[in-house]
Short mmCIF file of the C-alpha atoms (twelve columns), coordinates in Angstrom:
data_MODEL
# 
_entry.id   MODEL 
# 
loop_
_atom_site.group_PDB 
_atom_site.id 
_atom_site.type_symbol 
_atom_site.label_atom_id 
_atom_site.label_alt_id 
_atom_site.label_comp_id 
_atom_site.label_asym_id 
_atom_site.label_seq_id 
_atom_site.Cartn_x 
_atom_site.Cartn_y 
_atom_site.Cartn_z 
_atom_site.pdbx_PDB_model_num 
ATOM 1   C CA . UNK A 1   -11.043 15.519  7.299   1 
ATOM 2   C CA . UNK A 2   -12.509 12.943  5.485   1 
ATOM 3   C CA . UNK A 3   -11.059 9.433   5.050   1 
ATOM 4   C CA . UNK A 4   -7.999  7.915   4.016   1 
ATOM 5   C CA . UNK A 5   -8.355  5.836   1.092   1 
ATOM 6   C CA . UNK A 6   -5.515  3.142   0.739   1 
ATOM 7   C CA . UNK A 7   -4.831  1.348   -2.586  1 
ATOM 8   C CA . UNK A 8   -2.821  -1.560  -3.363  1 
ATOM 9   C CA . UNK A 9   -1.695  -2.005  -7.114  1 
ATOM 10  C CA . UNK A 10  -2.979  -4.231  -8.787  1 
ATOM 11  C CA . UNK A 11  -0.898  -7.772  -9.402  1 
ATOM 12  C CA . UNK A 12  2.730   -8.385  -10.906 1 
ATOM 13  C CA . UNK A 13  4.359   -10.840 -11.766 1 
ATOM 14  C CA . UNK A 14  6.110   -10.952 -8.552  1 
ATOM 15  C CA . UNK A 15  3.313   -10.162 -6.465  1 
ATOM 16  C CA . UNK A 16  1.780   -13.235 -8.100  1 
ATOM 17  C CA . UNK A 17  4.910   -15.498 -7.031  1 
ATOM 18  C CA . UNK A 18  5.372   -14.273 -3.643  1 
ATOM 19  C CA . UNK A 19  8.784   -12.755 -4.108  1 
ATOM 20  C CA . UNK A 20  9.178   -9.778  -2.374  1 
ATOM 21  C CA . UNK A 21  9.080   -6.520  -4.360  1 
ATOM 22  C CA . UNK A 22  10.367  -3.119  -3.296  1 
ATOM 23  C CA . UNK A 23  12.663  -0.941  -6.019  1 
ATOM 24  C CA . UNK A 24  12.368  -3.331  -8.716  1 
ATOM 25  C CA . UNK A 25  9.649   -1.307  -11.318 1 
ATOM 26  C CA . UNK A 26  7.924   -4.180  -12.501 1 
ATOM 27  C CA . UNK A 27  4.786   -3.405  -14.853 1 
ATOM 28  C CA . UNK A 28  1.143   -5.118  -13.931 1 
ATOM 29  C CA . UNK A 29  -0.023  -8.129  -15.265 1 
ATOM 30  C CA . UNK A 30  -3.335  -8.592  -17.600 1 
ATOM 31  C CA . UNK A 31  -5.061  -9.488  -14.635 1 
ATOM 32  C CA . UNK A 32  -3.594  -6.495  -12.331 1 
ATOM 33  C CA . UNK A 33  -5.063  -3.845  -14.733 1 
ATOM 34  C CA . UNK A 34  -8.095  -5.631  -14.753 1 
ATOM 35  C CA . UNK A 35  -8.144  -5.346  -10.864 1 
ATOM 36  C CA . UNK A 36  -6.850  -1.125  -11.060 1 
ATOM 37  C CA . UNK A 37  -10.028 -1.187  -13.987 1 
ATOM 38  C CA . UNK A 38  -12.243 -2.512  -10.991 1 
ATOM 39  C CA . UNK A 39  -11.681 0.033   -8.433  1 
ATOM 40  C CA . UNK A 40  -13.387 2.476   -10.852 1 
ATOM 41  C CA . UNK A 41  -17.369 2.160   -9.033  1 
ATOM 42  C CA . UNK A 42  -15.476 1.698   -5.478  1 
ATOM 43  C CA . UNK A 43  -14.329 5.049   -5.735  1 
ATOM 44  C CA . UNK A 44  -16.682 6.598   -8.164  1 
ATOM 45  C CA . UNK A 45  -18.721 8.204   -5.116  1 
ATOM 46  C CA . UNK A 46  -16.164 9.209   -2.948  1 
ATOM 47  C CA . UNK A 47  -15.063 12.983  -2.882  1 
ATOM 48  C CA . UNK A 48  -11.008 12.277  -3.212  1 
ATOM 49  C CA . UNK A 49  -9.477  15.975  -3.112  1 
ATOM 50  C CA . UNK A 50  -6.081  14.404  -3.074  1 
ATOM 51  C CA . UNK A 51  -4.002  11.374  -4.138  1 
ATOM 52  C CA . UNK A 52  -0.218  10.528  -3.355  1 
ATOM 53  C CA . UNK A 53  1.169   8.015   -5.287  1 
ATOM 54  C CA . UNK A 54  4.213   5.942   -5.344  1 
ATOM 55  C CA . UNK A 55  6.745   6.224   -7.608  1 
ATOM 56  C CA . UNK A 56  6.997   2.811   -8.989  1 
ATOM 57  C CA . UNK A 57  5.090   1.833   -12.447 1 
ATOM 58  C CA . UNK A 58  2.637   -0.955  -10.476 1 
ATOM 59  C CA . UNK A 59  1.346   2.018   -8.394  1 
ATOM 60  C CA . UNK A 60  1.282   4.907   -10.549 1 
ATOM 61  C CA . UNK A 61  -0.733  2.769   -13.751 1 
ATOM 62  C CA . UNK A 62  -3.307  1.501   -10.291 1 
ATOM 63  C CA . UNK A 63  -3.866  4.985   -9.809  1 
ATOM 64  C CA . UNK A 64  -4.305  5.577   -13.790 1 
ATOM 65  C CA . UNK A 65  -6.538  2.878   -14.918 1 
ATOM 66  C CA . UNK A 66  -8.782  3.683   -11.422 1 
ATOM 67  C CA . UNK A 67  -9.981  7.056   -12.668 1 
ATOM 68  C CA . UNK A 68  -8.003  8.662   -9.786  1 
ATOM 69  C CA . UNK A 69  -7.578  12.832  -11.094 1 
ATOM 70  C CA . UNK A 70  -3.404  14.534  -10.988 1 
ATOM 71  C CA . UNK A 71  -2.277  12.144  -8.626  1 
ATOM 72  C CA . UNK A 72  1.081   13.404  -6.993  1 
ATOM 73  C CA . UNK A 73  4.492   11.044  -7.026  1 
ATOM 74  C CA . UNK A 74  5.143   10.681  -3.528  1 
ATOM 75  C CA . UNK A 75  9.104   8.904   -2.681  1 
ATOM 76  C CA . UNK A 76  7.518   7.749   0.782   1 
ATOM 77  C CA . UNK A 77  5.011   5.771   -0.304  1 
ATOM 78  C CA . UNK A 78  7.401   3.435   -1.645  1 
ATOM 79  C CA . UNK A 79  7.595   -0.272  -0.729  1 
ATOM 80  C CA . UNK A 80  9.707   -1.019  2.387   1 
ATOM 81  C CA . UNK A 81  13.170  -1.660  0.972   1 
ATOM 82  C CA . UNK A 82  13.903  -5.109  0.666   1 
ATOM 83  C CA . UNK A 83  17.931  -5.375  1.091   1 
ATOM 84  C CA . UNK A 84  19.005  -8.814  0.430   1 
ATOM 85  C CA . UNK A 85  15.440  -10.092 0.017   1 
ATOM 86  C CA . UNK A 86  14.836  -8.215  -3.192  1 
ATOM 87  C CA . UNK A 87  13.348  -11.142 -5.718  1 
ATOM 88  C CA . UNK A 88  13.118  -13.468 -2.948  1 
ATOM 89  C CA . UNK A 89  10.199  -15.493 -1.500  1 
ATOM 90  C CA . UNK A 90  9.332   -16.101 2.524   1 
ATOM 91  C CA . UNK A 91  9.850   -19.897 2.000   1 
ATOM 92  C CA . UNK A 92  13.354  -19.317 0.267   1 
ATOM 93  C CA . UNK A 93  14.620  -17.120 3.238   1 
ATOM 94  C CA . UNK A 94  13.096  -19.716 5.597   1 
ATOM 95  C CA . UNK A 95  15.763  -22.619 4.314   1 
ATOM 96  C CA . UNK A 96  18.157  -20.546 6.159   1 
ATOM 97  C CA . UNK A 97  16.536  -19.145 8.444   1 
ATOM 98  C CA . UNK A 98  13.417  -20.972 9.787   1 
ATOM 99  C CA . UNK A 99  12.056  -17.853 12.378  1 
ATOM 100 C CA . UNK A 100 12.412  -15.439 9.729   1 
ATOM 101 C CA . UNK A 101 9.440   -12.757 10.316  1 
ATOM 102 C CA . UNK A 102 9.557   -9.638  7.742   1 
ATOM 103 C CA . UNK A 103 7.432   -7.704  10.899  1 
ATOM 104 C CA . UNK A 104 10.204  -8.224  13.431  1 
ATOM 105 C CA . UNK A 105 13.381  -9.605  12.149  1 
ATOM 106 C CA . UNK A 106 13.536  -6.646  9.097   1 
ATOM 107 C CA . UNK A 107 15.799  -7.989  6.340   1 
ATOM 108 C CA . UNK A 108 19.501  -8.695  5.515   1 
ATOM 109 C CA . UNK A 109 21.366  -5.829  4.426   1 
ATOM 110 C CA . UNK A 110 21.354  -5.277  0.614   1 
ATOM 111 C CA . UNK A 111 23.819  -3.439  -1.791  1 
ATOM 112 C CA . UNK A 112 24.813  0.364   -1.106  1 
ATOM 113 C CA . UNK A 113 22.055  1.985   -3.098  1 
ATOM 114 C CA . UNK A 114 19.189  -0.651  -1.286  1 
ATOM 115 C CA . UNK A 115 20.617  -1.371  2.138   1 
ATOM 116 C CA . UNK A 116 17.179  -2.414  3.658   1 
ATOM 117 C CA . UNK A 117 14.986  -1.170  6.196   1 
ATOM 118 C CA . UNK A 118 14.172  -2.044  9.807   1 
ATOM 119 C CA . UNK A 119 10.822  -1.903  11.167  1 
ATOM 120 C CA . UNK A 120 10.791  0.956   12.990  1 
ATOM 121 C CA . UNK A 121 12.470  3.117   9.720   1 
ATOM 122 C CA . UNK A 122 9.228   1.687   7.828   1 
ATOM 123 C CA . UNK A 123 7.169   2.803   10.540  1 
ATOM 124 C CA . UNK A 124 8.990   6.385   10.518  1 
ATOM 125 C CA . UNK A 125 8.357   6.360   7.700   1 
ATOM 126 C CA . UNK A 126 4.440   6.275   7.366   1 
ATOM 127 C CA . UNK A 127 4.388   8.607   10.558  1 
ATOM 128 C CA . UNK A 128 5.717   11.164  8.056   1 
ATOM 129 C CA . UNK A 129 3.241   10.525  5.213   1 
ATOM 130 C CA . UNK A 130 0.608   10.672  7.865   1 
ATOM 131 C CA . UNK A 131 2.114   14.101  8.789   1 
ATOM 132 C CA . UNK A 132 1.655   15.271  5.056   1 
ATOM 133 C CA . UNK A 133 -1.721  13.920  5.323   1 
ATOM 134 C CA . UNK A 134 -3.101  15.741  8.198   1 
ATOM 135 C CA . UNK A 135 -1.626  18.460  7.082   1 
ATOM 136 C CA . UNK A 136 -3.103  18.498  3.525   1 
ATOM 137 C CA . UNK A 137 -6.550  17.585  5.272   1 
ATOM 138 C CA . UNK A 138 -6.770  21.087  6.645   1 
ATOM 139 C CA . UNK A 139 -7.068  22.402  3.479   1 
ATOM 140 C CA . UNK A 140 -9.382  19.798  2.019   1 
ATOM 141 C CA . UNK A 141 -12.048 19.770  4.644   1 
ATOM 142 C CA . UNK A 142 -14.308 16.684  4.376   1 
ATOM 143 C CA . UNK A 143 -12.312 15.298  1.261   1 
ATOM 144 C CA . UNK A 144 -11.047 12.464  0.909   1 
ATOM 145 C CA . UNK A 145 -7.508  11.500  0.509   1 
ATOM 146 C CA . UNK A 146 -6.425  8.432   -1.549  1 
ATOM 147 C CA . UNK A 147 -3.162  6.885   -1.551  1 
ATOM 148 C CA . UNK A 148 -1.606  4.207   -3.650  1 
ATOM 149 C CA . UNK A 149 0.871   2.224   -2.700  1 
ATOM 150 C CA . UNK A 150 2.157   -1.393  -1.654  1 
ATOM 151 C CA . UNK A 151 0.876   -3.614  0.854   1 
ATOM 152 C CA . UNK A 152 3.363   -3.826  3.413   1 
ATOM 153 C CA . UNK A 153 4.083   -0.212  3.555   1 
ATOM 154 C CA . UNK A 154 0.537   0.435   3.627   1 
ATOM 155 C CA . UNK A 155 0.139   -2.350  6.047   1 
ATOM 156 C CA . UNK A 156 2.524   -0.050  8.643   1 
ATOM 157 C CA . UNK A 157 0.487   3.036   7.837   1 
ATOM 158 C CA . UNK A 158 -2.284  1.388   9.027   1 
ATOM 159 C CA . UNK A 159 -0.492  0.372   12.145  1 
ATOM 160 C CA . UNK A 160 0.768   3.637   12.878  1 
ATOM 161 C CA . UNK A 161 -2.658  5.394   12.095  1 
ATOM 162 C CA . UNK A 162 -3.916  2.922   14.325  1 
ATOM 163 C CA . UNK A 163 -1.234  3.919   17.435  1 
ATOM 164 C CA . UNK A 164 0.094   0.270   16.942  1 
ATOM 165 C CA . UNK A 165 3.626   -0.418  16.459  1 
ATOM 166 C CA . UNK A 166 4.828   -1.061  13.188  1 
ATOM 167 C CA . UNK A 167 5.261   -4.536  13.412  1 
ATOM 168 C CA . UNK A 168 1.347   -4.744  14.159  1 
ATOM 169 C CA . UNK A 169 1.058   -4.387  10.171  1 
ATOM 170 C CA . UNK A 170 1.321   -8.252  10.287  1 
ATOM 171 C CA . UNK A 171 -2.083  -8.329  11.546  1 
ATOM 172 C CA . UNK A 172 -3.465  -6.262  8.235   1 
ATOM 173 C CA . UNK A 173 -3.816  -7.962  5.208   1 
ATOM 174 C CA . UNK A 174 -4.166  -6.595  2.034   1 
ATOM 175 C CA . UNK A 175 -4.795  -7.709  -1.607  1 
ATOM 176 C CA . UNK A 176 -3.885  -6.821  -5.032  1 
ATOM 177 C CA . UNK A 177 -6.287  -3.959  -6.273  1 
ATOM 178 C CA . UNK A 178 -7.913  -3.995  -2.920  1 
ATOM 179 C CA . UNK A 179 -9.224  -1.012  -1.359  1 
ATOM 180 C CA . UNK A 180 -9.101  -0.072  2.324   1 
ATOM 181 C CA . UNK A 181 -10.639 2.824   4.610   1 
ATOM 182 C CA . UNK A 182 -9.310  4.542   7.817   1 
ATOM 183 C CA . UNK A 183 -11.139 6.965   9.697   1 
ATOM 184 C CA . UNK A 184 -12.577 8.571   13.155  1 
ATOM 185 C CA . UNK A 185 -15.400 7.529   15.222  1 
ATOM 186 C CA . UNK A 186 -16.149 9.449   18.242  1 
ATOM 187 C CA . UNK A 187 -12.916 11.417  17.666  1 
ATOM 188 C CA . UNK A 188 -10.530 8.157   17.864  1 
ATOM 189 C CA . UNK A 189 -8.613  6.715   14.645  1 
ATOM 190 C CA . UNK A 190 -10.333 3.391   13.576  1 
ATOM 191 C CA . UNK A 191 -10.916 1.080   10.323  1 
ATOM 192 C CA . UNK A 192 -14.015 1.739   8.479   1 
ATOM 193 C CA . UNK A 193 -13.408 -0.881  5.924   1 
ATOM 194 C CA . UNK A 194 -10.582 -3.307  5.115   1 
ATOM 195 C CA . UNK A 195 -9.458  -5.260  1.771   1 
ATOM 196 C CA . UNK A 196 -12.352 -4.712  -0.532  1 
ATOM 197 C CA . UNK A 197 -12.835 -5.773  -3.808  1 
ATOM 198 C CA . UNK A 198 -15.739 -5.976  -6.344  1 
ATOM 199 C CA . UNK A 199 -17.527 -9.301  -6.247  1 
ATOM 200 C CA . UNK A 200 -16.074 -12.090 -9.107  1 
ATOM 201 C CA . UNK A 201 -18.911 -11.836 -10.943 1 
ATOM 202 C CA . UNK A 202 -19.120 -7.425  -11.525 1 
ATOM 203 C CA . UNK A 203 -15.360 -7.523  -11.781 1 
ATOM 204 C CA . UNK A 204 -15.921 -10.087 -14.496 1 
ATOM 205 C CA . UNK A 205 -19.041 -7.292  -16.401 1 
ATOM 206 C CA . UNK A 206 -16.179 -4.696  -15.845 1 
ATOM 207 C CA . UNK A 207 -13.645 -6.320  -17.299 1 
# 
């Protein structure tokens, strides 16, 4: 296997104001396809013999304007669901309730159709995308695989890759349009690179 390749979108609207974003299909902003535009020479010399994406418009136009080849909709990349907190920012929940952490506490149930998700569903979650990974990486050999998602989904991926818990996502941050790497060394699952992004001023020749 090669490495896994893990793309944020690029910026929204909401991404931009902090308010939490999960089901809501909101399209990028100028600057967001700029950012999916800049991921272009970060990938261009990887060999990528497969990319999941999520659903959602923010992820699947990343994965478009980044050069990425027949990437496949994938439901469980979505962003952890929200409940309540849909449209909301951590400093508005935090009027209420002060402790609030999104890594621990999980969220307050939401309508039927978006009842929110705990933790450890999250983290179930990613263990079965990194199922379908290693499975699809015994076909690929030394490809790459690239996924493209949101940040604090991918944020418990990399936890879980990692043998953390799923609330050890906290300790992973990750920009808009950023690009991060896991991989092996000496046959144990580590990070080989973590929230990059072109320097301002080649993002700026890009763009």
């Amino acid at each position: 296997m090669g490495e896994l390749i893990l793309i944020r979108h690029g910026e929204t609207e909401w991404s931009r104001s902090g308010q939490h974003t999960s089901w809501t299909d909101l399209p990028l902003t100028e600057l967001g396809e700029r950012q999916a535009r800049a991921l272009v020479p970060l990938l261009a010399e990887r060999e990528i013999g497969l990319t999941l994406v999520s659903p959602l418009l923010r992820a699947r136009r990343t994965a478009e304007l980044a050069g990425l080849k027949a990437p496949r909709d994938t439901p469980g990349l979505r962003e952890w669901d929200y409940g309540a907190y849909e449209g909301i920012t951590t400093v508005e929940i935090r009027r209420t309730r002060p402790d609030w952490n999104l890594w621990t506490d999980g969220v307050a149930p939401g309508p039927d159709e978006h009842p929110g998700e705990s933790p450890q569903e999250v983290g179930d979650r990613a263990d079965r995308i990194l199922a379908e990974v290693r499975a699809a990486a015994s076909r690929l050999g030394d490809a790459d695989i690239a996924l493209v998602a949101h940040s604090h989904f991918l944020r418990v991926l990399t936890a879980r890759y990692l043998r953390l818990t799923p609330a050890s996502g906290e300790l992973f941050q990750l920009a808009t349009g950023a690009v991060s790497r896991l991989g092996t060394e000496h046959g144990k699952p580590v990070v080989t690179a973590l929230n990059m992004s072109l320097p301002e001023r080649l993002f700026n020749a890009i763009n």
